[in-house]
N, C-alpha and C positions, 0 to 999 in steps of 0.2 A: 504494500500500500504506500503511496506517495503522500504526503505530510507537508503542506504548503507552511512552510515557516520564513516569516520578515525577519526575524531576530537573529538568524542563525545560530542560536543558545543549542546547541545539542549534549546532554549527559550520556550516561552509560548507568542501568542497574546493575551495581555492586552483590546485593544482598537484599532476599525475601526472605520475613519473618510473621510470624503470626504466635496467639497466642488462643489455646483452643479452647482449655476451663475455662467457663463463664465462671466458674466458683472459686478460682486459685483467685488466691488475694495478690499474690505477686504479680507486677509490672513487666515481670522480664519476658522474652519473647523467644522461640525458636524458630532457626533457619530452616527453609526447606526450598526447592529449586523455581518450583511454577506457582501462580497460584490465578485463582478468576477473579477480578473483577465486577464487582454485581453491582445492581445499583442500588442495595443494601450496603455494599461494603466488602470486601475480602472474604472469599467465599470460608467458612471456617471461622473466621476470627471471632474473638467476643466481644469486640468494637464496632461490629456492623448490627445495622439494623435502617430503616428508614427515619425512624425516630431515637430518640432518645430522653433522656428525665436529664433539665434543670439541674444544678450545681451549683458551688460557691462561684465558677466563672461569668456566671447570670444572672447574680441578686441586683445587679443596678435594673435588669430587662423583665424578670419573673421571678415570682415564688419559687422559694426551693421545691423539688419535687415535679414543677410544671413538664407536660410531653411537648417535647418541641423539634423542628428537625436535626438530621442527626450532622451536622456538618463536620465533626471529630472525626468520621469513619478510618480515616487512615493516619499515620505517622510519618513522617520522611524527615532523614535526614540524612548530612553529605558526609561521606569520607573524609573529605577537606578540612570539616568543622570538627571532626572525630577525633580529628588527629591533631587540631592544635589545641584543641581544648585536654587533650592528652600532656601535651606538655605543656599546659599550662598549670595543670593539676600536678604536675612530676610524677607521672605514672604509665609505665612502657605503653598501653594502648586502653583507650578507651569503649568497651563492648556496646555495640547497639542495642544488644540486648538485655545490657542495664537499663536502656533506658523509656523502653516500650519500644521500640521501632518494628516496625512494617517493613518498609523500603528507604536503603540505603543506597544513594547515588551518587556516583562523581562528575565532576567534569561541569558545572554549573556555580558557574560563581557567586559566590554569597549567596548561598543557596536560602538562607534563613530570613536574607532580606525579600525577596519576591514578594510582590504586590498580592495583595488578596485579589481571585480571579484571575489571577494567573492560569492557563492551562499546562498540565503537561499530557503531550501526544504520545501515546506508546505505538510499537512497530504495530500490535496485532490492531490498532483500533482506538482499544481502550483510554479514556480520556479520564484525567482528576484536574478536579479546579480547587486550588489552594482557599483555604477559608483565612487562615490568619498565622500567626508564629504560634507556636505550640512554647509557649513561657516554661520556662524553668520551674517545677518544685520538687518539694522533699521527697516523692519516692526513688527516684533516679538517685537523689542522693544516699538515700538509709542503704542500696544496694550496693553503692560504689564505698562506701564507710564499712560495710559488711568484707568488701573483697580488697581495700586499701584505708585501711584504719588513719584518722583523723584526715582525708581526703572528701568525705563525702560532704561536710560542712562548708568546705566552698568551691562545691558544684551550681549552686544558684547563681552565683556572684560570679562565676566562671561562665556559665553557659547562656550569659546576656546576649541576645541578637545570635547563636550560635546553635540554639537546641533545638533547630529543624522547624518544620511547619506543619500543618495539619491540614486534609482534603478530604473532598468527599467524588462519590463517580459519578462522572457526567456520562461517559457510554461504557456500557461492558465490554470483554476482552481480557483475555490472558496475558498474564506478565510475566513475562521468564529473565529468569538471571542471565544477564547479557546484553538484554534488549535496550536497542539505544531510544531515547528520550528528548521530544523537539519542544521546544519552550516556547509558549505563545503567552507575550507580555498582553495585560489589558492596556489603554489607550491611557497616557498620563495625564493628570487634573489633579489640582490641588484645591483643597475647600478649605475657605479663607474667613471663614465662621464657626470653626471648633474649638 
């Protein structure tokens, strides 16, 4: 399939992960080669659904509790940002799958900074539009504290503008490790009343 891209931003997927207990409390995620695309979310994962329940990141917008959609569905984050937030921490590498991740990609720069609505084109199709940064908190860190003792307390403060972003699927399709990734920026505008 041909993938009409202005940008010329092309990535590479590094690394697909998912996480399959809906009931494991832990954050951390395991690798696996393919995965589908729904427009739930990651076929498998406990992050998909079409909805989801309100949170502490929505009490300025709803009640805790409230169903709303699920714009979370996925995790991404880059290689690039992986690894200097690695040595920023002083700690040989940093695992995605401390950190919840889904998809792990290189070759897109400042991957963390991407505009919300952002798309990324995958080879088979499948399309995700970026919702927003996926911010920094304490689970990523109690896990990086668990496997590099007095490390995880400044994971927050390390992982500003670095801790990847969050999307949901606009078209289904399979992603396979390998599959390269066209970057379609949204149109720039700044609002001059926030």
């Amino acid at each position: 399939m041909t993938i009409l891209n202005p940008t010329k931003i092309i990535g590479n997927v590094e690394t697909i992960l998912i996480n399959k207990d809906s009931k494991d409390e832990s954050i951390e995620t395991k690798k696996i080669d393919k995965v589908e695309a729904e427009f739930a979310g990651l076929a498998g994962e406990r992050h998909s659904g079409l909805t989801s329940i309100s949170d502490v990141r929505y009490l300025r917008q709803y009640p805790s509790g409230t169903e709303i959609r699920n714009t979370r569905q996925i995790t991404i984050l880059s290689r690039e940002e992986l690894t200097s937030m690695a040595a920023d921490l002083d700690i040989p590498e940093l695992m995605p799958e401390w950190l919840g991740a889904n998809l792990v990609v290189s070759g897109i720069p400042e991957l963390s900074m991407l505009p919300p609505s952002t798309r990324l084109m995958f080879e088979s199709g499948a399309a995700l539009v970026i919702d927003n940064q996926n911010r920094p908190c304490r689970y990523p860190a109690d896990v990086i504290e668990q496997k590099h003792p007095s490390k995880g307390g400044l994971f927050v403060k390390t992982a500003k503008d670095r801790r990847g972003l969050v999307a949901w699927v606009e078209r289904e399709g399979g992603i396979t490790t390998g599959d390269s990734i066209a970057v379609h920026l949204p149109p720039k505008r700044i609002y001059a009343h926030g």
